[in-house]
C-alpha positions as CSV (number, residue, x, y, z in Angstrom):
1,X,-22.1,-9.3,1.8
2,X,-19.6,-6.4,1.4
3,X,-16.2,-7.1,3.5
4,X,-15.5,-4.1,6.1
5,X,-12.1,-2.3,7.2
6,X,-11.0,-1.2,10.4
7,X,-8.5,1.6,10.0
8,X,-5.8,1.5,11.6
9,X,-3.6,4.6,11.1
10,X,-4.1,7.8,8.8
11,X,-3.7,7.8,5.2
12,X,-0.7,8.8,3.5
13,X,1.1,8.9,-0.1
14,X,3.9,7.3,-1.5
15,X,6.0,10.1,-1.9
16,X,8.4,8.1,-0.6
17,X,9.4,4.8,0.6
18,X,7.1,3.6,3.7
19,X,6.4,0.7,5.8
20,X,2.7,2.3,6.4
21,X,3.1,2.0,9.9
22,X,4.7,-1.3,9.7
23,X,1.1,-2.6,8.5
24,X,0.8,-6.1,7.2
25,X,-2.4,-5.5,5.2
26,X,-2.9,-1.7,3.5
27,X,-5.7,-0.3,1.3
28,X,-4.5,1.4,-1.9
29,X,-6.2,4.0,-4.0
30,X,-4.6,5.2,-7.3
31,X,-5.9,8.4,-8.2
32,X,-3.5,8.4,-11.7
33,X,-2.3,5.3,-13.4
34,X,1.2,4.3,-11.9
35,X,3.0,1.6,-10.3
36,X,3.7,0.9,-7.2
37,X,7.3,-1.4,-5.7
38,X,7.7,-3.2,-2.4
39,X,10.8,-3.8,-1.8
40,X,12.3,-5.8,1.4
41,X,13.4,-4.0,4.5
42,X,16.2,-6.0,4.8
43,X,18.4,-5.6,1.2
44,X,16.2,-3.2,0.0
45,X,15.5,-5.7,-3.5
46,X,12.8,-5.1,-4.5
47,X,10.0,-8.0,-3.7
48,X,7.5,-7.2,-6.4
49,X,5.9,-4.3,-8.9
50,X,2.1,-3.7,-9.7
51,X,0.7,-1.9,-12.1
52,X,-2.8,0.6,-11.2
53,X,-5.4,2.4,-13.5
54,X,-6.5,5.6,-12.6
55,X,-9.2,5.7,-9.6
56,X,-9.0,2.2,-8.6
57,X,-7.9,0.6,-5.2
58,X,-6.8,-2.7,-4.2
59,X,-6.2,-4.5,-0.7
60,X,-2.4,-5.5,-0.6
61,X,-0.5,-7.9,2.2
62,X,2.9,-7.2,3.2
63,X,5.7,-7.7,5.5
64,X,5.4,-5.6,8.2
65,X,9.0,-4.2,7.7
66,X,8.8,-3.9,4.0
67,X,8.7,-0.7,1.9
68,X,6.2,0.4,-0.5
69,X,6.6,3.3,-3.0
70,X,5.3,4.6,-6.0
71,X,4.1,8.9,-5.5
72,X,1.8,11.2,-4.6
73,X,-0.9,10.1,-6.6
74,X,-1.0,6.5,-4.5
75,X,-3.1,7.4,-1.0
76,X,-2.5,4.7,1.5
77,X,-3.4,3.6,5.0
78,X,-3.3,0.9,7.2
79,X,-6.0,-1.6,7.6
80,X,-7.7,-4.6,8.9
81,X,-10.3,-6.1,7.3
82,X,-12.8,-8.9,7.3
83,X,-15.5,-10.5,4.5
């Protein structure tokens, strides 16, 4: 059985630093190999890097009040999601 999504904002990019609406879970499409950083509202240190292929999206859990960031080519929104 496939898992669904609720969305819960509109997407956006990683231009710059964001919370993504202070989301806690956030659906990630690279459309260009990159990486993407979180990095913790607090200090701003950065938490953790990932790496992406080209035209391939992950599911990603955060702190609500950290940061991710990475470009324009990483579209991101804020989700809920079930299996």
């Amino acid at each position: 059985m496939a898992s669904t999504i609720k969305l819960l904002g509109s997407q956006t990019d990683l231009t710059s630093a964001t919370t993504v609406g202070e989301a806690t879970v956030v659906r990630v499409l690279a459309t260009a190999a990159g990486t993407i950083t979180q990095k913790a509202a607090a200090a701003g240190a950065t938490i953790g890097t990932i790496q992406m292929l080209a035209n391939t999206e992950i599911v990603l859990a955060k702190a609500p009040a950290n940061t991710l960031e990475g470009g324009a080519t990483f579209k991101v929104v804020k989700i809920a999601y079930s299996n």
